[in-house]
DSSP file (Angstrom, degrees, kcal/mol; ACC not computed):
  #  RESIDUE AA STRUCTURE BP1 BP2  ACC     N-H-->O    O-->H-N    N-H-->O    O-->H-N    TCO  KAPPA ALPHA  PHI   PSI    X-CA   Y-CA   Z-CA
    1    1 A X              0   0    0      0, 0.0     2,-0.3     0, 0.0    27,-0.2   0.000 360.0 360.0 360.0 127.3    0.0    0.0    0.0
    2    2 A X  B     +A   27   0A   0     25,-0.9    25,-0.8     1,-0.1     3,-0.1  -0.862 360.0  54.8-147.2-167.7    1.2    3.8   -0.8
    3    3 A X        +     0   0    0     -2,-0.3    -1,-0.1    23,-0.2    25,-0.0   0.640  63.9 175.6  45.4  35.3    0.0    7.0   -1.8
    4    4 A X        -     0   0    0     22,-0.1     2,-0.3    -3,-0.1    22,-0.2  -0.210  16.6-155.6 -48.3 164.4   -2.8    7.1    1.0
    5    5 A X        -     0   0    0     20,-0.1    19,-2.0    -3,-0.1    20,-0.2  -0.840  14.6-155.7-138.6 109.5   -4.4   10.5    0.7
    6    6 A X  E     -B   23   0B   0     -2,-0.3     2,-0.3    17,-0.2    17,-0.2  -0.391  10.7-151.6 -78.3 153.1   -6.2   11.9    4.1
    7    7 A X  E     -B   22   0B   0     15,-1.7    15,-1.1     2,-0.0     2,-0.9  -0.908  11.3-135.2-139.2 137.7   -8.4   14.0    5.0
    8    8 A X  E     -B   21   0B   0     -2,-0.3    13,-0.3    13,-0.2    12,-0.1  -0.295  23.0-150.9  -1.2  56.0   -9.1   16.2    8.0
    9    9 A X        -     0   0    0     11,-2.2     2,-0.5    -2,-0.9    13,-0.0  -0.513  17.5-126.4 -68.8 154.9  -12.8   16.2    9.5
   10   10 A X        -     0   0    0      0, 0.0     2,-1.0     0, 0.0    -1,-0.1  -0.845  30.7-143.5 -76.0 102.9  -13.9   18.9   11.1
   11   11 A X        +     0   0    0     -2,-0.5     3,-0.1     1,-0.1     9,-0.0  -0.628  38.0 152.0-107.9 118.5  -15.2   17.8   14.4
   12   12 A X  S    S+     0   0    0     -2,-1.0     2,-0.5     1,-0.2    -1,-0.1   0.599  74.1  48.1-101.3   6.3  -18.0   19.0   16.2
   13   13 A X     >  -     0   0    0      1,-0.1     4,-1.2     2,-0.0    -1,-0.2  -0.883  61.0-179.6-130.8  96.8  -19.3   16.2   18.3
   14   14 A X  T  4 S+     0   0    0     -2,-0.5    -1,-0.1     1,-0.2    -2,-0.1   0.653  75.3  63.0 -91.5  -0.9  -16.1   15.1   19.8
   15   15 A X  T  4 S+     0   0    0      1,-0.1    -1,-0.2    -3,-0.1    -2,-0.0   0.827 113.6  24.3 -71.9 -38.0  -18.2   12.4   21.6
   16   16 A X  T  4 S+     0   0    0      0, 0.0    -2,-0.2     0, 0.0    -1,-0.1   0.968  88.1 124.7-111.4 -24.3  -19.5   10.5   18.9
   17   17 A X     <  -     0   0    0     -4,-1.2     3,-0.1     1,-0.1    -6,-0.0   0.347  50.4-148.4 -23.1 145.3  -17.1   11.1   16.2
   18   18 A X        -     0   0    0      1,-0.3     2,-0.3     2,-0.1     3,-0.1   0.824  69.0 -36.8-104.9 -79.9  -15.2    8.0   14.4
   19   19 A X        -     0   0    0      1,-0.2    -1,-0.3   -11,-0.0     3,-0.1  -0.747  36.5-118.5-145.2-157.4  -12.1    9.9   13.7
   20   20 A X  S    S+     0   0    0     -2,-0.3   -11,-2.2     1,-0.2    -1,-0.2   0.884  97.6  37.2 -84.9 -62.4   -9.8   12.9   12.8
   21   21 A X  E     -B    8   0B   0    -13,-0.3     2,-0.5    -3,-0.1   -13,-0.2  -0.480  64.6-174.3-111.7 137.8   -8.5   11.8   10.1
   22   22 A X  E     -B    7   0B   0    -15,-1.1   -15,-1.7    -2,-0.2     2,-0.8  -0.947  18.7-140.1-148.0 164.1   -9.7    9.5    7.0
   23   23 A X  E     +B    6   0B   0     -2,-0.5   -17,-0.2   -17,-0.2    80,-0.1  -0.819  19.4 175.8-116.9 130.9   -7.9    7.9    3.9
   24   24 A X        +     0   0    0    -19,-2.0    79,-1.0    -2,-0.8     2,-0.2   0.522  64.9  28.1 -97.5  -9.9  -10.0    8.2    0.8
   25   25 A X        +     0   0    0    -20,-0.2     2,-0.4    77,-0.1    -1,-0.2  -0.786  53.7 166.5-172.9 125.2   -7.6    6.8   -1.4
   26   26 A X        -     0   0    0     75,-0.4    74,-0.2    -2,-0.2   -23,-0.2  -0.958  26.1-133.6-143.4 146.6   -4.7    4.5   -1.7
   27   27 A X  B     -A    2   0A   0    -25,-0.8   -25,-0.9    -2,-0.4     2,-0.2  -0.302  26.3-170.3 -64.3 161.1   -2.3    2.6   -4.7
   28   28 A X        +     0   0    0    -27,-0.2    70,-4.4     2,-0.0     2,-0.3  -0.892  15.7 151.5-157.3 137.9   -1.9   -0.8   -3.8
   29   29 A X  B     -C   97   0C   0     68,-0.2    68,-0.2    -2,-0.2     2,-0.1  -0.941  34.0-133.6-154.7 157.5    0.8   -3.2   -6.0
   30   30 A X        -     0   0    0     66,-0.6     2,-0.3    -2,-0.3    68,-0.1  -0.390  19.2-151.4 -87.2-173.7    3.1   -6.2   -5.5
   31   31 A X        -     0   0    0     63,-0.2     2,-0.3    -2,-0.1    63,-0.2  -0.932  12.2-163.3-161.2 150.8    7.0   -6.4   -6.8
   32   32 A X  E     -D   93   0D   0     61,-1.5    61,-1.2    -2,-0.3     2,-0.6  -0.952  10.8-142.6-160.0 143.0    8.6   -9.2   -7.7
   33   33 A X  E     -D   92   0D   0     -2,-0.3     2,-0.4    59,-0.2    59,-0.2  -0.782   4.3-162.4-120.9 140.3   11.9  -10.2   -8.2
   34   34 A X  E     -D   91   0D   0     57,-2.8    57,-1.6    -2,-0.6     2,-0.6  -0.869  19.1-167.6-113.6 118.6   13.5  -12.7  -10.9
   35   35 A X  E     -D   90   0D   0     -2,-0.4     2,-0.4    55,-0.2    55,-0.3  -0.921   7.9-168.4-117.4 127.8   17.0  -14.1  -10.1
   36   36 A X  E     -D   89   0D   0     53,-1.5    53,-1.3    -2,-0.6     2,-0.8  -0.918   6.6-154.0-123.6 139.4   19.6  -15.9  -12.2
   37   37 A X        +     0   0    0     -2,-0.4    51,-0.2    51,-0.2    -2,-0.0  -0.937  69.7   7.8-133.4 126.7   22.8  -17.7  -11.3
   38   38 A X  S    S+     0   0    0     -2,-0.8     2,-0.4     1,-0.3    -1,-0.2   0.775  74.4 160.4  79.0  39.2   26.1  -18.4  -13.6
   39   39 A X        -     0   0    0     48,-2.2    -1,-0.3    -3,-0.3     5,-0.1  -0.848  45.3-108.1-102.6 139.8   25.1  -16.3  -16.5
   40   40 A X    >>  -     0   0    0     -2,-0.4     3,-3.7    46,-0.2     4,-2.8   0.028  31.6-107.6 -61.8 139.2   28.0  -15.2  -18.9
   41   41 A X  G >4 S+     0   0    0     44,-1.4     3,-2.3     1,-0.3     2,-0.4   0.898 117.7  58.4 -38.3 -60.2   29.1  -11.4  -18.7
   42   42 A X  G 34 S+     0   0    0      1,-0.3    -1,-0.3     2,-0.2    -2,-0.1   0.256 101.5  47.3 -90.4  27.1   27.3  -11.1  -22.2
   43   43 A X  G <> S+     0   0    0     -3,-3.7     4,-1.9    -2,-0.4    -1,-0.3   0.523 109.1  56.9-106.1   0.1   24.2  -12.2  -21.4
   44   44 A X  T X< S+     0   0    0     -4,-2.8     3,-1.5    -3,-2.3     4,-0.2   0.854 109.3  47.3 -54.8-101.0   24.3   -9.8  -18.4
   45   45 A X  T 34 S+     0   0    0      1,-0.3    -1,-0.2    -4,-0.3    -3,-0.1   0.442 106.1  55.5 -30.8 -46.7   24.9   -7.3  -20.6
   46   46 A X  T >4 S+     0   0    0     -5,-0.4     3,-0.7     1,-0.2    -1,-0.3   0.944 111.5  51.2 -41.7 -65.3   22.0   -8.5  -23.0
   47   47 A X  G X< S+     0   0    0     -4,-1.9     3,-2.0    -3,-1.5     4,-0.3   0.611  90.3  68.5 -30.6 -48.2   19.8   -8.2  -20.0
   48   48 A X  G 3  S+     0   0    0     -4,-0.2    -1,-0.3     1,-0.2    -2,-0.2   0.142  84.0  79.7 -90.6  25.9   20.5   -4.8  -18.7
   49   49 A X  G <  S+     0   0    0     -3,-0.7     3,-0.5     2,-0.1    -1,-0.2   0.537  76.8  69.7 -21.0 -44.6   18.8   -3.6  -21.9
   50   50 A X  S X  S+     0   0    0     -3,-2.0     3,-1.2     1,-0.3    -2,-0.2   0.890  88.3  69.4 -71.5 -16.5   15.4   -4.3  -20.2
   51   51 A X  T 3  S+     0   0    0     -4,-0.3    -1,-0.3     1,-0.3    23,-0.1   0.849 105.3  34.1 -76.1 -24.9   16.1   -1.1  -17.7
   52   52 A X  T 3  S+     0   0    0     -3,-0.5     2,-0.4     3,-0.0    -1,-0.3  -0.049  86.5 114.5-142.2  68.5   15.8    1.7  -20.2
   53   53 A X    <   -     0   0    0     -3,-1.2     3,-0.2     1,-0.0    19,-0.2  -0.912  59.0-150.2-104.4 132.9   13.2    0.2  -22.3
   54   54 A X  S    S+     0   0    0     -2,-0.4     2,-0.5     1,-0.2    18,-0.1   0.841  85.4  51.2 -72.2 -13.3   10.0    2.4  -21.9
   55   55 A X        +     0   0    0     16,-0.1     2,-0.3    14,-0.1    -1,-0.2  -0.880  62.7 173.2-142.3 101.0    7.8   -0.7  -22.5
   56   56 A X        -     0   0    0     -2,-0.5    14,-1.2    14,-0.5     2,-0.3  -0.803   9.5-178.0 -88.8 122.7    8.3   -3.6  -20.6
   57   57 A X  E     -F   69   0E   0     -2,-0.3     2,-0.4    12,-0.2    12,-0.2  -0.878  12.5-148.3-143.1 163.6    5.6   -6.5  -21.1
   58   58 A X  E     -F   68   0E   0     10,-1.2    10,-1.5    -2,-0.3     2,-0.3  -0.991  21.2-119.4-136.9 131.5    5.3   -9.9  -19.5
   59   59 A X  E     +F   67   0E   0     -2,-0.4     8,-0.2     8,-0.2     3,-0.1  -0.397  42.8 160.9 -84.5 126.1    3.9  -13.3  -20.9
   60   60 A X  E     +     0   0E   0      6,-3.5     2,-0.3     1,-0.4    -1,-0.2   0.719  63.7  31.8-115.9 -18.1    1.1  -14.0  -18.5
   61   61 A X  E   > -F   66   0E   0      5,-0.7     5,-1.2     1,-0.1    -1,-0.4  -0.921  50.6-171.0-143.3 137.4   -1.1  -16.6  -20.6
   62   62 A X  E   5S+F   65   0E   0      3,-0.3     2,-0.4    -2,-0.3     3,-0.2   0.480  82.1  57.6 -98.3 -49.3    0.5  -19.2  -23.2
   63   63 A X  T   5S+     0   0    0      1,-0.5    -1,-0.2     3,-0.1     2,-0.1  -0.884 122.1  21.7-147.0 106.3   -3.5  -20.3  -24.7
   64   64 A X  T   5S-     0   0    0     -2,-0.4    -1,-0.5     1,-0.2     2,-0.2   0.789 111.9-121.0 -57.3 175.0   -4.5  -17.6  -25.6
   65   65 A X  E   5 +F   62   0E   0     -3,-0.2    -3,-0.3    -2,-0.1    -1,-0.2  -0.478  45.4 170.2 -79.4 145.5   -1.2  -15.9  -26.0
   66   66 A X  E   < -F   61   0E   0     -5,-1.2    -6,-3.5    -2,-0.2    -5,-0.7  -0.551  17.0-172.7-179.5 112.1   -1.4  -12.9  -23.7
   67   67 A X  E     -F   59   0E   0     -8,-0.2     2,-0.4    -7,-0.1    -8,-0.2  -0.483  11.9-157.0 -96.4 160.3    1.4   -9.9  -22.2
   68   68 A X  E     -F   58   0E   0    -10,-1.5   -10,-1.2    -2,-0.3     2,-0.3  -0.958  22.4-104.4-129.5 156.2    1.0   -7.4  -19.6
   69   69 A X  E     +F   57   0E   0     -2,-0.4   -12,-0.2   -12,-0.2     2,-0.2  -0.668  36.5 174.4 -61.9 125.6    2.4   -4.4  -18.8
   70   70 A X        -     0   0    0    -14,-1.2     2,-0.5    -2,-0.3   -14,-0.5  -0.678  29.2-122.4-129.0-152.9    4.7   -4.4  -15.9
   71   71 A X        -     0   0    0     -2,-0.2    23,-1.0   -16,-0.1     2,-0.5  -0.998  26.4-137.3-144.6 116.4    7.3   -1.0  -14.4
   72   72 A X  B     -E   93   0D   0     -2,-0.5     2,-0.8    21,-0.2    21,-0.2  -0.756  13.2-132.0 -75.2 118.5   10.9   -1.9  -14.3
   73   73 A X        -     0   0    0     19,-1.5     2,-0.6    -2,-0.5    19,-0.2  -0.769  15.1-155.5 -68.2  74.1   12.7   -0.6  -10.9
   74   74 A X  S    S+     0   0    0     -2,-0.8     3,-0.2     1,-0.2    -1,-0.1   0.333  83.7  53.0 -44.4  -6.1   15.7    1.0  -11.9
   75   75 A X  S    S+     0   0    0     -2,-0.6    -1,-0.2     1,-0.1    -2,-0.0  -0.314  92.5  85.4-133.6  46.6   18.0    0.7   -8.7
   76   76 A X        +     0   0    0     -3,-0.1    -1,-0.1    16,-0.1    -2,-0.1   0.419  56.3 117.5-114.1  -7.1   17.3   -3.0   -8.6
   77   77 A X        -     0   0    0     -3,-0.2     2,-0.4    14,-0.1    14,-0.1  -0.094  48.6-151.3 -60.0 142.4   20.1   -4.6  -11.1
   78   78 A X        +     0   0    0     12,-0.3     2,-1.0     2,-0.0    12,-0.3  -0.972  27.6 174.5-102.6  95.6   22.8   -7.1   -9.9
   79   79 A X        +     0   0    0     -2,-0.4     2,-0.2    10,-0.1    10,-0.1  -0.361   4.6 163.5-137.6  82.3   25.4   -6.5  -12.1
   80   80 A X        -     0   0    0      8,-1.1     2,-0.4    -2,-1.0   -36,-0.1  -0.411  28.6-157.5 -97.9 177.4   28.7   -8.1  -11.9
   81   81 A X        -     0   0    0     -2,-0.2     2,-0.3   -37,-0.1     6,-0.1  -0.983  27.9-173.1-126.6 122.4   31.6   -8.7  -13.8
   82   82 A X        -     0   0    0     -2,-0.4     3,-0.4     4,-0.4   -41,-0.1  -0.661  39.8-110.1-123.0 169.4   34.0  -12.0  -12.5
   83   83 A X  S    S+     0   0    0     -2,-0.3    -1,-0.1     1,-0.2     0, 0.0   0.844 116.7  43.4 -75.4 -30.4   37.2  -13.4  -13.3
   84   84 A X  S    S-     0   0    0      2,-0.1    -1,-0.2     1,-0.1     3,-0.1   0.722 108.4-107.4-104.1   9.3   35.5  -16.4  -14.7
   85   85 A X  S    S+     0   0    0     -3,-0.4   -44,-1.4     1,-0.3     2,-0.3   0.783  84.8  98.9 105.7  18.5   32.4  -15.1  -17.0
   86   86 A X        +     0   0    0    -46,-0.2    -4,-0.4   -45,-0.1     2,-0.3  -0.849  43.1 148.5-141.6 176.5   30.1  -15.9  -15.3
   87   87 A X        -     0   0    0     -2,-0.3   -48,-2.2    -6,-0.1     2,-0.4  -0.915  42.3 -95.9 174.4 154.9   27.4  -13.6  -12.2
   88   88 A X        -     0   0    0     -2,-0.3    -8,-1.1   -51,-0.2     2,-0.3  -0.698  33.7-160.7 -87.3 150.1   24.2  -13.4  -10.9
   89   89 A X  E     -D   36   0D   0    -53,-1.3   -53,-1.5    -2,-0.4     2,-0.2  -0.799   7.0-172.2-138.4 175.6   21.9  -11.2  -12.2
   90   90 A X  E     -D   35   0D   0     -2,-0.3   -12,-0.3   -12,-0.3     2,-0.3  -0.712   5.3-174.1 179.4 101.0   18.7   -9.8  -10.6
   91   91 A X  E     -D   34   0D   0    -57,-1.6   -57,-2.8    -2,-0.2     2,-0.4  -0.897   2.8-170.2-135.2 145.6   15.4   -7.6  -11.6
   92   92 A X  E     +D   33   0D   0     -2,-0.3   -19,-1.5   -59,-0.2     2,-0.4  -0.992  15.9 162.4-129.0 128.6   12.7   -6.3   -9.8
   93   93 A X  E     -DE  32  72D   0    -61,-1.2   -61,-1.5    -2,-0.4     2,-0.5  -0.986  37.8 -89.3-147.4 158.2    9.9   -4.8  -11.2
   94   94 A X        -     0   0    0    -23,-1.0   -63,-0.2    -2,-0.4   -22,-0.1  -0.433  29.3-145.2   6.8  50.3    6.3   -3.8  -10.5
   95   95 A X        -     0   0    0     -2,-0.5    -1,-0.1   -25,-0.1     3,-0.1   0.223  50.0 -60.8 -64.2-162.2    3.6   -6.1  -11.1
   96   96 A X        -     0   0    0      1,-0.1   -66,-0.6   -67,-0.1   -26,-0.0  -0.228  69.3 -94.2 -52.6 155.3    0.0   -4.6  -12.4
   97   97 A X  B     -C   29   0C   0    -68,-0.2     2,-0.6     1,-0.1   -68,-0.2  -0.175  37.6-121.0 -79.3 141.7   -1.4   -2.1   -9.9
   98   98 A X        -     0   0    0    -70,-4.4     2,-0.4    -3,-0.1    -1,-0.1  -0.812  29.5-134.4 -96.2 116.4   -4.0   -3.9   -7.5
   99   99 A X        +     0   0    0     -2,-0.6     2,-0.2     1,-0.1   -72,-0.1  -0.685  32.4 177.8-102.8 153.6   -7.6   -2.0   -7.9
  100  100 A X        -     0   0    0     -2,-0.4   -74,-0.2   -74,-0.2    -1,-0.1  -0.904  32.3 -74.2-133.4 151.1   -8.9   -1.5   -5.0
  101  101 A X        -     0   0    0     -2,-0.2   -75,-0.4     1,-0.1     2,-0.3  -0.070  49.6-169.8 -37.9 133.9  -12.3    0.4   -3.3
  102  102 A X              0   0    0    -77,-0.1   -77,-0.1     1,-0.1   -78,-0.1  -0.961 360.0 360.0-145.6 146.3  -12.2    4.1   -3.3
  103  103 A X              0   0    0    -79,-1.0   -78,-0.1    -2,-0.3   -79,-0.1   0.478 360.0 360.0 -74.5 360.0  -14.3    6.9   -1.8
């Protein structure tokens, strides 16, 4: 959950009143993170492509065929370079936005 947005009541019955404060609206999303072990410097390299693509998509259905949109997290990379060729690599991104009830 982020972005709540409050608001303030005005209270004049401070006896019966439910609260001060109320949130009328909030994002709600997962993140999920894809990890790979003992891939050669050049397909790291291949990989950190996907970070400054504006349009990222993800295969969600095989029959029918069907992508989604997801939001790449730029300060999520694993990105080494080793003596023998070889590293872990690592992405996190964004899945679709969860909707949720809003005043």
């Amino acid at each position: 959950m982020q972005n709540a947005t409050i608001i303030k009541n005005f209270v004049s019955d401070w006896e019966n009143q439910d609260s001060i404060e109320e949130v009328i609206f909030k994002d709600a999303g997962q993140k999920m993170k894809v990890m790979a072990e003992d891939l050669s410097v050049n397909d790291i390299k291949g990989l950190q492509s996907i970070k400054y693509s504006p349009k990222v998509q993800m295969l969600v259905s095989k029959n029918p065929v069907k992508w989604q949109n997801i939001v790449i997290n730029t300060a999520t990379y694993s990105e080494y370079e080793t003596m023998n060729g070889h590293a872990p690599f690592s992405i996190t991104f964004n899945m679709p936005s969860i909707n949720i009830q809003t005043q």
